[in-house]
KEKE-3310 file (N, C-alpha, C; in steps of 0.2 Angstrom, whole numbers, plus 5000, padded with zeros to 4 digits):
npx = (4789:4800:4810:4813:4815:4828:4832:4837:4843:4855:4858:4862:4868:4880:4881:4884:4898:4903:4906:4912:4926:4929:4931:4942:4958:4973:4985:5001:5012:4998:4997:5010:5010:4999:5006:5015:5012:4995:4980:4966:4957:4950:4934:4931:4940:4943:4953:4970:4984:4981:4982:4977:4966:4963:4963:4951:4940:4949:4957:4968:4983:4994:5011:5024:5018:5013:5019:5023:5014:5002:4990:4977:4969:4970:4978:4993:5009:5019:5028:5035:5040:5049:5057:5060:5070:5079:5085:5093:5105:5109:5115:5124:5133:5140:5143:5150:5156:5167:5176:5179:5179:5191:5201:5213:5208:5203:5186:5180:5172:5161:5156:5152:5144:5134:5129:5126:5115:5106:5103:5098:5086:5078:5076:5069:5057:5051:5048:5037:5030:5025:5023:5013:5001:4992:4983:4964:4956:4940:4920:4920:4912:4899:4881:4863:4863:4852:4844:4848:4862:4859:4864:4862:4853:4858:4871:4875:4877:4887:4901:4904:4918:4924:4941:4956:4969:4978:4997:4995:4985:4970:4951:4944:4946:4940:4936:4932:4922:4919:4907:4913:4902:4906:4917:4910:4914:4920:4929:4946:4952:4958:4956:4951:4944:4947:4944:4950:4961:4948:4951:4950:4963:4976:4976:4976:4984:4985:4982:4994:4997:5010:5016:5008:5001:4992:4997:4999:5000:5009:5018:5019:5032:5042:5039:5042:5057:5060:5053:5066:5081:5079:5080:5091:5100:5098:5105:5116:5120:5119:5130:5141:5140:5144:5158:5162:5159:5165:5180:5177:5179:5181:5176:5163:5155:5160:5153:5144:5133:5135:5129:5118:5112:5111:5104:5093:5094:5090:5076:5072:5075:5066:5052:5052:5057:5051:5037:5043:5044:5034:5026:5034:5029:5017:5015:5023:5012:5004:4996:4988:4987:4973:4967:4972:4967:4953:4950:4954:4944:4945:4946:4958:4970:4983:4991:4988:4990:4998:4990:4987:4974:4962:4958:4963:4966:4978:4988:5005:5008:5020:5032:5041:5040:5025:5032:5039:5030:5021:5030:5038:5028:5022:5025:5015:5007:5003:4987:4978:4987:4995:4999:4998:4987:4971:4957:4942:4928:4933:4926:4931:4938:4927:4915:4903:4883:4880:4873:4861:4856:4847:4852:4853:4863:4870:4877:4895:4897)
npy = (4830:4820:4828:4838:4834:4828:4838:4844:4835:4836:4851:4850:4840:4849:4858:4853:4846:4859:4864:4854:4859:4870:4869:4860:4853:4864:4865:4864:4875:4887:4885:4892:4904:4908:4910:4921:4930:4938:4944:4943:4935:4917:4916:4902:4894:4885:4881:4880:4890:4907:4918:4917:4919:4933:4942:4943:4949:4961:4975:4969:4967:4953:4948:4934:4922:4931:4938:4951:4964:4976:4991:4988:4995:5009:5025:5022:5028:5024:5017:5032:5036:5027:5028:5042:5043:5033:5038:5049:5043:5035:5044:5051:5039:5036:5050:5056:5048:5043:5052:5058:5050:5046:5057:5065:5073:5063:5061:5048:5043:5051:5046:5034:5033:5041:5031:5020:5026:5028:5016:5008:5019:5016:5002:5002:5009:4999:4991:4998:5000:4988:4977:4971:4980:4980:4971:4968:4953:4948:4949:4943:4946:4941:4945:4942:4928:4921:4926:4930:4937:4950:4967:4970:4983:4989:4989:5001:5010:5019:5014:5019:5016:5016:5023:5013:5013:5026:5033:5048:5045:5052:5053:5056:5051:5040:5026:5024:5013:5006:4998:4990:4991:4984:4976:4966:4968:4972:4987:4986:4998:5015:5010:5012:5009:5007:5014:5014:5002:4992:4987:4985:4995:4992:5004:5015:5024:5035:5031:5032:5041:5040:5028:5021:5013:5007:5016:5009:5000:4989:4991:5006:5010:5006:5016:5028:5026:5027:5038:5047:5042:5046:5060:5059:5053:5062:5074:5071:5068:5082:5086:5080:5082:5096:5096:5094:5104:5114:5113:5115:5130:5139:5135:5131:5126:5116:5104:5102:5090:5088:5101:5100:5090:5094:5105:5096:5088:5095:5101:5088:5086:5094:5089:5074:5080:5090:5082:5070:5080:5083:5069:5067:5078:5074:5060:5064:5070:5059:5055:5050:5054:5054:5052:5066:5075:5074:5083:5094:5109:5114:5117:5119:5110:5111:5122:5123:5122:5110:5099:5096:5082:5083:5074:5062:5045:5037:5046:5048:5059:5063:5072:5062:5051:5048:5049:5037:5027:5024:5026:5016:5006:4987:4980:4965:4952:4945:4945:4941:4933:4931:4921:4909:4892:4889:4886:4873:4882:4896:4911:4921:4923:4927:4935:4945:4950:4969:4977:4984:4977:4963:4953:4934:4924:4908:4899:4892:4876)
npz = (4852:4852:4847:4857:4867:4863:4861:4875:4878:4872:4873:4890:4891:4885:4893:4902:4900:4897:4910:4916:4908:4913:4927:4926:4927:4927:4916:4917:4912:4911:4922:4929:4922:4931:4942:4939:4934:4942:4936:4938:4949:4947:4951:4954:4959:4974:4981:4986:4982:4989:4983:4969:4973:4980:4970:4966:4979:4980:4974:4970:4957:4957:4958:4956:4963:4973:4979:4978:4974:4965:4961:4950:4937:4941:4938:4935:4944:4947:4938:4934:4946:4949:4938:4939:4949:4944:4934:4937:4943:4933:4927:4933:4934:4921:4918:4929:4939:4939:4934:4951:4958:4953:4958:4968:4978:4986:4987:4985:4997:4997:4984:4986:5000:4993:4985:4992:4999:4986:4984:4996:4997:4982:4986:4996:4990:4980:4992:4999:4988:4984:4995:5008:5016:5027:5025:5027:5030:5022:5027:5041:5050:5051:5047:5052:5044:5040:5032:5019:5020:5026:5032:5048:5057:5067:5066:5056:5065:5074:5086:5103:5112:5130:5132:5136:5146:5147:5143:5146:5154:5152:5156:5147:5134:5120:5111:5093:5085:5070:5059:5043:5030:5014:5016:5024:5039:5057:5060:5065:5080:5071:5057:5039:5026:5011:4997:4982:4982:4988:5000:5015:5028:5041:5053:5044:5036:5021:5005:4993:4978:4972:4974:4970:4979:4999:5011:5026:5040:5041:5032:5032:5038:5029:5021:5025:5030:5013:5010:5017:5016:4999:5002:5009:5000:4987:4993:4994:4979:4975:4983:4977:4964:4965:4970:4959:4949:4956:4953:4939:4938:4929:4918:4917:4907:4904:4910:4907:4912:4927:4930:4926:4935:4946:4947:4947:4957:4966:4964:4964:4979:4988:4989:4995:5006:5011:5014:5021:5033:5037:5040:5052:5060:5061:5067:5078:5084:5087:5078:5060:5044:5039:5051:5054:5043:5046:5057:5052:5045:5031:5015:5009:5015:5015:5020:5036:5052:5060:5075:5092:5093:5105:5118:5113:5111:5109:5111:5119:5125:5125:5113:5106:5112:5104:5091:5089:5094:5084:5070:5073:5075:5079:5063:5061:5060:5042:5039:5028:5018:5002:5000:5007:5010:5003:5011:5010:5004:5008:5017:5016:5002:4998:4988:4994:4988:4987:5002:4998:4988:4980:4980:4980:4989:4989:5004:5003:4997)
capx = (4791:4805:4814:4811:4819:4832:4836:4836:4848:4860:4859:4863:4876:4886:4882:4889:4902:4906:4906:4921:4930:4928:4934:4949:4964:4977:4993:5010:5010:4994:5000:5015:5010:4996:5011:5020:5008:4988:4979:4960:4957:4947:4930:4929:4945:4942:4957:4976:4986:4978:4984:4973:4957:4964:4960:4941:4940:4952:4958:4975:4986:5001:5018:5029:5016:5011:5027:5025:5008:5003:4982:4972:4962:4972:4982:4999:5013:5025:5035:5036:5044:5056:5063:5064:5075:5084:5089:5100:5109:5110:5119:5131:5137:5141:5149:5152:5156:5174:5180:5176:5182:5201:5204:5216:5204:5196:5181:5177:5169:5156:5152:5150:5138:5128:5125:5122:5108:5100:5102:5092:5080:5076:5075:5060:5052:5050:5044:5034:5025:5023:5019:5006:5000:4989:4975:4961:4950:4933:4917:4921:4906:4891:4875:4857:4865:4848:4841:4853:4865:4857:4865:4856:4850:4862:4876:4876:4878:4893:4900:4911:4920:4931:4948:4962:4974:4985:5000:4990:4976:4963:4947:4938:4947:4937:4937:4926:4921:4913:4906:4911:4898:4908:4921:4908:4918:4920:4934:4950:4953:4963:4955:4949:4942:4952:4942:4956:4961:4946:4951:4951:4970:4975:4982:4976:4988:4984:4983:4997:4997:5016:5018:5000:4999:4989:5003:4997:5003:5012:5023:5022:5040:5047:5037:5047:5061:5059:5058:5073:5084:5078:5082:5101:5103:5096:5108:5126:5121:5121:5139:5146:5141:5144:5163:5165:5159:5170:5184:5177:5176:5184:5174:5157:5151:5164:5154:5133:5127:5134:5125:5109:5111:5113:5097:5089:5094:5090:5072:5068:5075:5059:5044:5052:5061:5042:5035:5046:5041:5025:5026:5038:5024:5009:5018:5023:5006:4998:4989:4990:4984:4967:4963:4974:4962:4946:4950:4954:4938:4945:4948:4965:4975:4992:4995:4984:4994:4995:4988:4984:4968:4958:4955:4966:4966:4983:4993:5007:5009:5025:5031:5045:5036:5020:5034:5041:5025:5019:5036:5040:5025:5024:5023:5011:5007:4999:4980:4977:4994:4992:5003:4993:4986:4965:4951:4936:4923:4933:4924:4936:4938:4919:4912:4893:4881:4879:4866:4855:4855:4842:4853:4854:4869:4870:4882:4898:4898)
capy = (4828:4819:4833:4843:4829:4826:4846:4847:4832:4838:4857:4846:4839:4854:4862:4845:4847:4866:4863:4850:4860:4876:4865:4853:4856:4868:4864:4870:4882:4890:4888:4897:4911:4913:4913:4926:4936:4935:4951:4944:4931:4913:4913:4894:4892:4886:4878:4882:4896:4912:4922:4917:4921:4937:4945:4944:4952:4965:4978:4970:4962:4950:4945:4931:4920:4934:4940:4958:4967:4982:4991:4988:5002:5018:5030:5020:5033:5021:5017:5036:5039:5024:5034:5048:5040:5027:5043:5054:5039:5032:5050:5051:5033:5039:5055:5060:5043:5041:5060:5060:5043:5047:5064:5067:5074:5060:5061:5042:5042:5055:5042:5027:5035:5042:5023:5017:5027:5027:5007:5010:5023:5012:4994:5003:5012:4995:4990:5001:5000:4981:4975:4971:4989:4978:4970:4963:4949:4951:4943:4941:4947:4940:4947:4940:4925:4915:4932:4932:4940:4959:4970:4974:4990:4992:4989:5005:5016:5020:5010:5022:5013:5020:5020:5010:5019:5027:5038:5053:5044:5056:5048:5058:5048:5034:5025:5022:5004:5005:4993:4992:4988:4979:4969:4965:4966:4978:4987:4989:5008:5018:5006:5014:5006:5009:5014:5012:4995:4988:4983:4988:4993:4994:5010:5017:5031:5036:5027:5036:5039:5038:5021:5017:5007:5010:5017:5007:4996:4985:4995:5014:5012:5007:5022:5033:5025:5028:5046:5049:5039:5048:5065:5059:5052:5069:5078:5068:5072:5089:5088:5076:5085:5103:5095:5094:5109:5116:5110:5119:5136:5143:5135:5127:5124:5109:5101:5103:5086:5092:5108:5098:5085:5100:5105:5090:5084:5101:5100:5083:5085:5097:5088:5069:5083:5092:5075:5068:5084:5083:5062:5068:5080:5070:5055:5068:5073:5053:5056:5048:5057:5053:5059:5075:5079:5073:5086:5101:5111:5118:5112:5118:5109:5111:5127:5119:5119:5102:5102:5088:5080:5082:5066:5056:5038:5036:5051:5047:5065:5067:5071:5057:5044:5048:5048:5031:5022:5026:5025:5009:5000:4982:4976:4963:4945:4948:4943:4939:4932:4927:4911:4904:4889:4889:4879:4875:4886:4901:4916:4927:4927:4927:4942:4945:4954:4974:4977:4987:4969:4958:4945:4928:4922:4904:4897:4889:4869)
capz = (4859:4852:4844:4862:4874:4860:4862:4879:4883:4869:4881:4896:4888:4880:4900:4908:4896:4898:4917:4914:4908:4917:4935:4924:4929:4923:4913:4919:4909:4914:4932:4928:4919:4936:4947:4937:4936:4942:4933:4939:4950:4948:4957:4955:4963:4981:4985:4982:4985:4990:4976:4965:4973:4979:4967:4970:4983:4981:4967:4968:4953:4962:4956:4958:4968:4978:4982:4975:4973:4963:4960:4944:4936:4942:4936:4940:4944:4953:4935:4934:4952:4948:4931:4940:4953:4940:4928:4939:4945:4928:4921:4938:4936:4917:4916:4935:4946:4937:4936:4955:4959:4953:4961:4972:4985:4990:4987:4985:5002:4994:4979:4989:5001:4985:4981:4997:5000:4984:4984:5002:4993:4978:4988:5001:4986:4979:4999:5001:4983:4981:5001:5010:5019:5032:5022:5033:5027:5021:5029:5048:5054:5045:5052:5046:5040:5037:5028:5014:5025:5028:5039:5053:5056:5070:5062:5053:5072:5080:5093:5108:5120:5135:5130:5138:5152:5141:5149:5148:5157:5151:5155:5141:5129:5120:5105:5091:5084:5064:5054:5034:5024:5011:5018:5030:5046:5061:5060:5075:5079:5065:5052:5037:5020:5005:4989:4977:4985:4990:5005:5023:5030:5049:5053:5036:5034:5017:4999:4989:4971:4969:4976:4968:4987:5003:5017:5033:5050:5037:5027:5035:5042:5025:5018:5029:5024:5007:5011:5021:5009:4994:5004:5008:4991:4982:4995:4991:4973:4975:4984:4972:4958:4967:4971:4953:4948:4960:4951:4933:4940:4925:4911:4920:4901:4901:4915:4908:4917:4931:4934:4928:4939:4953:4947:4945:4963:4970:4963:4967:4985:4991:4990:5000:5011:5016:5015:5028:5041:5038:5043:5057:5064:5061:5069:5084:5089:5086:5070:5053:5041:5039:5056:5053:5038:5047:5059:5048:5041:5027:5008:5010:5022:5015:5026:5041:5056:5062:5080:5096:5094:5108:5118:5108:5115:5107:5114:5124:5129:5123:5105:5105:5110:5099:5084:5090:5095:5077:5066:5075:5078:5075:5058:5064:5054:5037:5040:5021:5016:4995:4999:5011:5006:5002:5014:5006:5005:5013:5017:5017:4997:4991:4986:4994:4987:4992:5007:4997:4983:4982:4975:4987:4990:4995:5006:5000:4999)
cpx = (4798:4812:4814:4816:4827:4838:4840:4843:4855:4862:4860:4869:4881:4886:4888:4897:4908:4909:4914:4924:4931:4931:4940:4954:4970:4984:4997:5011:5006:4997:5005:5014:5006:5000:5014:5015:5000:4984:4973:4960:4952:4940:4928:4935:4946:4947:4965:4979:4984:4978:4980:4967:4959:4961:4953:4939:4944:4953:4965:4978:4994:5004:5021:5025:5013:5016:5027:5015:5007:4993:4983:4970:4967:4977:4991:5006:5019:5031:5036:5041:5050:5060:5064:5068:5081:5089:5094:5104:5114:5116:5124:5134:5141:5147:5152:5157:5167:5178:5183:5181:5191:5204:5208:5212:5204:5190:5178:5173:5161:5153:5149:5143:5134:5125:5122:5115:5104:5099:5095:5085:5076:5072:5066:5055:5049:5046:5038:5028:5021:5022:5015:5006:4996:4983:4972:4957:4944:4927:4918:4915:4899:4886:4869:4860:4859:4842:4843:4858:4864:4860:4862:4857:4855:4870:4879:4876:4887:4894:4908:4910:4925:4939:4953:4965:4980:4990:4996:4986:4971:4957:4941:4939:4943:4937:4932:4926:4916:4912:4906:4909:4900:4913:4917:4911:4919:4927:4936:4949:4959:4962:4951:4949:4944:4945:4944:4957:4956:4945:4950:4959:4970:4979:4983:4978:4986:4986:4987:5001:5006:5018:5013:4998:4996:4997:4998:5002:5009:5019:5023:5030:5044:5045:5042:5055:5064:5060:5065:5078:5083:5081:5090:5104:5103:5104:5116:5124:5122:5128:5142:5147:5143:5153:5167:5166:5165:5179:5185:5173:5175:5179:5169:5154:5155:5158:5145:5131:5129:5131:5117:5109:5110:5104:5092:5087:5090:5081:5068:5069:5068:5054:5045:5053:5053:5038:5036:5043:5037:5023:5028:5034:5019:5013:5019:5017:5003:4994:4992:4984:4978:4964:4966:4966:4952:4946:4949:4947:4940:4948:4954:4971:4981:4996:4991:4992:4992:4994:4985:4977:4967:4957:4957:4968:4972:4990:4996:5010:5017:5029:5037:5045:5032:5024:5037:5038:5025:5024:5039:5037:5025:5020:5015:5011:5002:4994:4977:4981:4990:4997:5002:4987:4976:4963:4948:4932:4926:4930:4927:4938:4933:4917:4903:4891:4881:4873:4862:4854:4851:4844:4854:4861:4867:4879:4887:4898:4902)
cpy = (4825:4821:4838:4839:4828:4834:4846:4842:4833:4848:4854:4843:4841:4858:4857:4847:4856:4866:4860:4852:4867:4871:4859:4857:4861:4864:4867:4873:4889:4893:4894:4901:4914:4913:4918:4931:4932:4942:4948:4935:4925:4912:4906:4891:4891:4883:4879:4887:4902:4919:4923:4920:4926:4941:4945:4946:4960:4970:4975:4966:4960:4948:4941:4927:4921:4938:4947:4960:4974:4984:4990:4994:5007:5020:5029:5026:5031:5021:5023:5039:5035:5026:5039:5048:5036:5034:5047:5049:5037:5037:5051:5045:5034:5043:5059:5055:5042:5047:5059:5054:5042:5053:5063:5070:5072:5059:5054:5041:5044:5050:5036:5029:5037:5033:5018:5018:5028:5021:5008:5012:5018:5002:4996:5007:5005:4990:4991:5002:4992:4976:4974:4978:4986:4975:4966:4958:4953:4943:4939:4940:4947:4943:4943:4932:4921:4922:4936:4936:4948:4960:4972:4981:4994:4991:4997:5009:5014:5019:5015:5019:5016:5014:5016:5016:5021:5033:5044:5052:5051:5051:5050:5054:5040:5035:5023:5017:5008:5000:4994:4986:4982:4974:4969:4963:4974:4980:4990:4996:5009:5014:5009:5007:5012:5009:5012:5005:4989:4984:4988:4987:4994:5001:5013:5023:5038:5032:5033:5034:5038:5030:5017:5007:5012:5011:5015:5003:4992:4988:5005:5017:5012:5014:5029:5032:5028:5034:5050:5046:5043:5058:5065:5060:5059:5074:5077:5070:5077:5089:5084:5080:5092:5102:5097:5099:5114:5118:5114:5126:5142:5142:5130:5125:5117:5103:5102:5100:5087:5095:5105:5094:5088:5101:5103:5089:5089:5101:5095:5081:5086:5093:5081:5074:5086:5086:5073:5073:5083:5075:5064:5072:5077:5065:5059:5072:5068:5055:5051:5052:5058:5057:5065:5080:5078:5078:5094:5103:5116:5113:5113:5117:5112:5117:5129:5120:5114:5103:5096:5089:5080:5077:5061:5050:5037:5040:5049:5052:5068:5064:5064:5051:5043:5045:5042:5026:5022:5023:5016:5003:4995:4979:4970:4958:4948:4943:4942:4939:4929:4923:4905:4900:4889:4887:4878:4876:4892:4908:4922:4933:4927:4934:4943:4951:4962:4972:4979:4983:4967:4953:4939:4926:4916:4902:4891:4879:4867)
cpz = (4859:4852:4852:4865:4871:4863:4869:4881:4879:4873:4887:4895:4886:4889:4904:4907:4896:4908:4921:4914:4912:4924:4932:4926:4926:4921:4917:4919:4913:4922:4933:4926:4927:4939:4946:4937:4936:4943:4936:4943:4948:4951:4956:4958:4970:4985:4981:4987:4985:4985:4970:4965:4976:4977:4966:4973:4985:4976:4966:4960:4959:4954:4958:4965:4973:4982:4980:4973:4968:4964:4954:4943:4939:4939:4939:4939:4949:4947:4935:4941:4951:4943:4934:4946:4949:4937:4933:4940:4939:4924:4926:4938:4928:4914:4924:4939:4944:4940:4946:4959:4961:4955:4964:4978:4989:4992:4985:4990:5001:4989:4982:4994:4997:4984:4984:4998:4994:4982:4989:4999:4987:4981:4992:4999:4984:4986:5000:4996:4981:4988:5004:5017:5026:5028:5027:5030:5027:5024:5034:5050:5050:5051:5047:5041:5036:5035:5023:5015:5024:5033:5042:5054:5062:5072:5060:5059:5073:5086:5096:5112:5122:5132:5136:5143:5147:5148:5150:5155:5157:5152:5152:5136:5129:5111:5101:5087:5076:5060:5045:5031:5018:5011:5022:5036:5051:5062:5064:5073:5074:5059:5048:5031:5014:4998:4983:4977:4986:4993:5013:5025:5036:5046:5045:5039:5028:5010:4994:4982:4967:4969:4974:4974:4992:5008:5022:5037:5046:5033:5027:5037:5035:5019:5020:5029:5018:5007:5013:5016:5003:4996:5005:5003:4984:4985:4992:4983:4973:4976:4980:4967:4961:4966:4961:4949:4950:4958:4941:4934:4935:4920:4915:4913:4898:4906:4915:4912:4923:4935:4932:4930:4947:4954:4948:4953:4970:4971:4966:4975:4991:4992:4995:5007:5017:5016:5022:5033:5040:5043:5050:5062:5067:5067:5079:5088:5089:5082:5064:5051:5038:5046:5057:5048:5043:5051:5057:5043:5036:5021:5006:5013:5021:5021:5031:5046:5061:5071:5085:5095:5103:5113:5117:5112:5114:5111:5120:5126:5130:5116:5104:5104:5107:5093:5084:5091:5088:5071:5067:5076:5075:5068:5059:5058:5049:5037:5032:5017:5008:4996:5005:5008:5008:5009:5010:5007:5010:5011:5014:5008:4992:4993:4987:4991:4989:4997:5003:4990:4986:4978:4981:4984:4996:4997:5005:5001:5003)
residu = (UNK:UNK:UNK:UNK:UNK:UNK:UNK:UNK:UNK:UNK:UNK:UNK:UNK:UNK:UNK:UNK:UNK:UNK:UNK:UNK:UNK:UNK:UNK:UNK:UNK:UNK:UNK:UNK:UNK:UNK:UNK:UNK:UNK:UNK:UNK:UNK:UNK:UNK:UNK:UNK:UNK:UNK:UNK:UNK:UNK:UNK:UNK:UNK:UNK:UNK:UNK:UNK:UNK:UNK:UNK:UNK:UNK:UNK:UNK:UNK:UNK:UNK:UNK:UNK:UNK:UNK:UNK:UNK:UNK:UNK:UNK:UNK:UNK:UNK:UNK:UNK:UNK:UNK:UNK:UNK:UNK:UNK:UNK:UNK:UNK:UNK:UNK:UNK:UNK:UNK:UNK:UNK:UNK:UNK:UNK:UNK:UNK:UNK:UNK:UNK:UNK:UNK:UNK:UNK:UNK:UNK:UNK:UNK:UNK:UNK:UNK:UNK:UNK:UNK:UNK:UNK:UNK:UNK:UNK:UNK:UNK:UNK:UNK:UNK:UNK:UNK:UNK:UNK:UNK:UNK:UNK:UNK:UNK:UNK:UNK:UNK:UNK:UNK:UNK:UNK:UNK:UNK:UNK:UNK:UNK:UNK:UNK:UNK:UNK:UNK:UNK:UNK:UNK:UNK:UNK:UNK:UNK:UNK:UNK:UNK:UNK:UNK:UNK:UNK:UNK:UNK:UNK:UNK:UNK:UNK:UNK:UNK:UNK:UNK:UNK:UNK:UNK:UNK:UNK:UNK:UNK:UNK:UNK:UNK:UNK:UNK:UNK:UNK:UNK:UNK:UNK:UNK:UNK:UNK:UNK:UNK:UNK:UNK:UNK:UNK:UNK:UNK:UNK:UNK:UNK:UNK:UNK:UNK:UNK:UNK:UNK:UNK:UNK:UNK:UNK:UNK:UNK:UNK:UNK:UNK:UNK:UNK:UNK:UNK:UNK:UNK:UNK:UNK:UNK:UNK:UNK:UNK:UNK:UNK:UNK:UNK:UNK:UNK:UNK:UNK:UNK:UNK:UNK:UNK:UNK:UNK:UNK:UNK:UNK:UNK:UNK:UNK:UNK:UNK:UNK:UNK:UNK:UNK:UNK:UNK:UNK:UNK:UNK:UNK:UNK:UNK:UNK:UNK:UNK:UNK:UNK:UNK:UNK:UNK:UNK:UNK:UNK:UNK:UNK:UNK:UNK:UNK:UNK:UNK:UNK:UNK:UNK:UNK:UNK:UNK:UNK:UNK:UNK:UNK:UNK:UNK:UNK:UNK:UNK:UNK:UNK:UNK:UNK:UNK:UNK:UNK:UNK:UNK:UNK:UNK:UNK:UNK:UNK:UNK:UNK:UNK:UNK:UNK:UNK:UNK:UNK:UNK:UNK:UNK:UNK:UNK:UNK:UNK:UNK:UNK:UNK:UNK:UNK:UNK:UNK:UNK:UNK:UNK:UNK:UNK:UNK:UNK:UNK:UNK:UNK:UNK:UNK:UNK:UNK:UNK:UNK:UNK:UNK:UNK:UNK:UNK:UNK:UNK:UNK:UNK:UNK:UNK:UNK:UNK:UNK)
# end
């Protein structure tokens, strides 16, 4: 019995012990490295800056104290849009930017625009990839709190309510109210739940794998942006590099990066340039892209023509305004800021069980 109680209080003491130091404080160091970068959040962290416990709840990694975001786990494709944005720039400032510079024509006006907009292009790629898209908290609406929190069974239904007076005033138009299951919370209209993310964004657009970010309410303007800008910026390469050409009609084999910068620019103009119409449609009939595809009943949208919903609670029944409400609407405060500072025991960044768990979940101290 001796050797038993001897055991049991030297395991009481190595847990006492381990406990210690799992909740001691961190160095400066430590601190510093999680503000530089924070790859997995803390669940014992209840108090602080929100950054840390972020990541708990979410799939994000942050930078810079929260100040810059990127996903985990996916297939990132953002440094490769930024090479193939840095590289033509890098081979025009090289062999093209000087020639072109000291001409006699005048064509300095031609390079300076070139730089402006792929400054622009590059600043709201980085916008657009490392912002917050609209994340909503998790854990508004507890149901069942004193039953391990289960969702009630009418939860899972769909809630339509009459829509608002919109200019149309249709009075067919109504909106639908749904509950996700894992942020536990009901979400506004045009609210979808991100897979990739892990979170709920308003005005879920779409999660795009170039920017390895969700395009929502938050950063859809500098999305579109980005586009337009990279469409200028392709365009002035062409005319810069075309001017030069221009000039070696005789011997174009003196002037290679030229004609593959022609090429280059010519290629990568197509896909932001159909991008953009596409956003310019969508936007113009009230849609994002989510309820454009929920709409179309085929596996191949791409040559879908895009088409007014029906009833659309949203539609201000004409295409300008549609592309205006939409393109312009407000930014809005960021409802799970990472440099907001903890409570203790906040909801927002524990992680409850699924509904179809039987694991208990007590509530926080």
């Amino acid at each position: 019995m001796t050797r038993i109680s001897r055991r049991r209080q030297d395991e009481s003491a190595s847990t006492s012990a381990s406990s210690e130091l799992s909740i001691a404080p961190m160095s400066k160091l430590q601190l510093f490295y999680l503000w530089l970068v924070t790859i997995n959040g803390d669940p014992q962290i209840s108090q602080g800056p929100g950054y840390r416990a972020l990541p708990n709840v979410t799939n994000y990694m942050l930078f810079l104290g929260g100040r810059f975001r990127t996903v985990r786990h996916t297939a990132n494709l953002s440094p490769l849009t930024g090479a193939i944005m840095v590289a033509p720039m890098v081979l025009f400032s090289v062999f093209e930017t000087g020639r072109l510079w000291h001409t006699e024509d005048g064509y300095k006006v031609l390079v300076i625009m070139f730089y402006y907009f792929w400054t622009m292009c590059l600043v709201f790629f980085v916008r657009t990839a490392t912002s917050d898209p609209g994340v909503l908290p998790r854990n508004i609406h507890l149901g069942q709190v004193r039953k391990n929190f289960q969702i009630p069974q009418e939860y899972y239904n769909t809630i339509t309510l009459p829509a608002p007076q919109t200019t149309r005033g249709d009075p067919l138009a109504t909106i639908e109210l749904k509950y996700c299951t894992t942020c536990r919370i009901w979400r506004p209209p045009r609210t979808s739940h991100c897979s990739t993310c892990e979170a709920c964004i308003l005005t879920h657009d779409h999660h795009c794998i170039w920017v390895n970010n969700c395009i929502g309410q938050r950063n859809y303007r500098y999305f579109l942006v980005f586009l337009a800008s990279a469409v200028v910026s392709s365009a002035l390469l062409v005319a810069n590099c075309s001017v030069h050409l221009s000039h070696h009609t005789r011997k174009p084999s003196e002037v290679p990066v030229a004609i593959l910068l022609v090429i280059y620019a010519g290629l990568s103009l197509a896909y932001p340039l159909l991008l953009l119409l596409y956003h310019i449609l969508l936007t113009g009939r009230q849609q994002t892209t989510r309820e454009f595809l929920r709409q179309v009943k085929t596996k191949n949208p791409v040559f879908t023509k895009i088409r007014r919903i029906e009833h659309n609670p949203f539609d201000k029944g004409n295409f300008l305004s549609n592309m205006a409400s939409l393109m312009l609407q407000a930014r809005g405060i960021s409802t799970l800021s990472p440099r907001e500072q903890l409570a203790e025991g906040d909801w927002r960044y524990r992680n409850l069980s699924d509904f179809h768990s039987f694991e208990k979940v007590s509530p926080p101290q």
